[in-house]
SEMAR-726270 format. One line per 10 residues: number of its first residue (from 1); their letters; for each residue x, y, z of C-alpha. Coordinates in steps of 0.25 Angstrom, whole numbers, plus 5000, padded with zeros to 4 digits. Layout:
<recs>
NUM = A = X/Y/Z | ...
</recs>
This chain:
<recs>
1 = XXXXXXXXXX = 5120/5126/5431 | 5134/5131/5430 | 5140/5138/5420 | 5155/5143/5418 | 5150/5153/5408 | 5140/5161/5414 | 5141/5168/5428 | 5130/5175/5426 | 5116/5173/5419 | 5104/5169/5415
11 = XXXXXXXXXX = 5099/5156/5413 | 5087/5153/5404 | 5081/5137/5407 | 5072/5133/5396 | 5062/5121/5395 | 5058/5117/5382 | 5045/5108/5385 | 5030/5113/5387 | 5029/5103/5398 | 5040/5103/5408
21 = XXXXXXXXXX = 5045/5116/5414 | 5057/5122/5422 | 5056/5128/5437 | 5066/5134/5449 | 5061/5125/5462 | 5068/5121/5473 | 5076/5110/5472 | 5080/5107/5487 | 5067/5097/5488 | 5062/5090/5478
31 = XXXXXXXXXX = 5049/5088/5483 | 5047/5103/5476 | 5048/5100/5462 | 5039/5088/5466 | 5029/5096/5474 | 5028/5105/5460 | 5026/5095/5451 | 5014/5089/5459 | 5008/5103/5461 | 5009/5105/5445
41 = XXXXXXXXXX = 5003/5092/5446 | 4992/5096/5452 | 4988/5111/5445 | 4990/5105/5431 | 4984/5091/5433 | 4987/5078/5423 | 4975/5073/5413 | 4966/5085/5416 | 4954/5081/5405 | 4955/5096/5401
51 = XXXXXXXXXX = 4968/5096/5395 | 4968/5095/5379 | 4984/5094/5378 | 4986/5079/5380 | 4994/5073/5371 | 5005/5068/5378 | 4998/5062/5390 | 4989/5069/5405 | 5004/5076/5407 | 5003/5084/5393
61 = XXXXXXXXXX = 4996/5096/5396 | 4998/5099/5412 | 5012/5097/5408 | 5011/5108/5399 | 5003/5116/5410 | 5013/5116/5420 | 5024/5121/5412 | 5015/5133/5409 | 5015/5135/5424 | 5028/5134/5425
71 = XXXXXXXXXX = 5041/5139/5417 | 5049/5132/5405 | 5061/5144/5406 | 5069/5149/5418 | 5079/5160/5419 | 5089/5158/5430 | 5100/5170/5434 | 5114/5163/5432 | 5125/5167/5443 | 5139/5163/5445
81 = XXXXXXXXXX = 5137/5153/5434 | 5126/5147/5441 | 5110/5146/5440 | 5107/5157/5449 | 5096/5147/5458 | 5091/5148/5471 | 5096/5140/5483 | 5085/5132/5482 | 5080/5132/5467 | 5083/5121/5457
91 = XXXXXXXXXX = 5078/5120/5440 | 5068/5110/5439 | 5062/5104/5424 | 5049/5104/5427 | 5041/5092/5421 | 5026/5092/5418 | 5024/5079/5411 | 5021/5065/5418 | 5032/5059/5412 | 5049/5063/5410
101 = XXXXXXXXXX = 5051/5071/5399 | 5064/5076/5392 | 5065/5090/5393 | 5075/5101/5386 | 5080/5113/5394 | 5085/5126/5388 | 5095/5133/5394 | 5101/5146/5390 | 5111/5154/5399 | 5115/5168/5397
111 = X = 5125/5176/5404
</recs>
């Protein structure tokens, strides 16, 4: 993100869904996002007969799960106009349900 406006700031990322989430990672290898996903995968399994919060399919509740373990906002310091991330880091959506879903992001900058 660039901005002309701000040099220096705060920037608040906002998820608005109960069953996707937003995390920092690495973004040089992308064997990292997918080495999450499997390991969510495994601690918050599909179709556990003990979940009552099936409505929308096996995905429903362990999707709603792991966005509890994760984050649905994120602060990130703005710097010369810019996203102040590490070398390495990269802003990932983070979805929990089988299928794609269409998702809304909130963001609010203030400098």
């Amino acid at each position: 993100m660039a901005s002309k406006n701000v040099e220096t700031g705060l920037l608040t990322i906002f998820i608005q869904h109960t069953s996707a989430s937003l995390v920092i990672q690495e973004n040089a290898d992308l064997d990292v996002v997918l080495d999450m996903a499997d390991f969510f995968e495994r601690l918050v399994p599909e179709s556990d007969p003990r979940y009552r919060h099936t409505l929308e399919g096996p995905d429903d509740m362990p999707s709603h799960i792991r966005a509890a373990l994760t984050q649905t906002h994120l602060s990130i310091p703005v710097l010369g106009g810019r996203m102040a991330l590490g070398t390495w880091q990269g802003l990932y959506v983070f979805e929990h349900r089988a299928g794609p879903q269409r998702r809304s992001v909130v963001l609010h900058l203030a400098g």
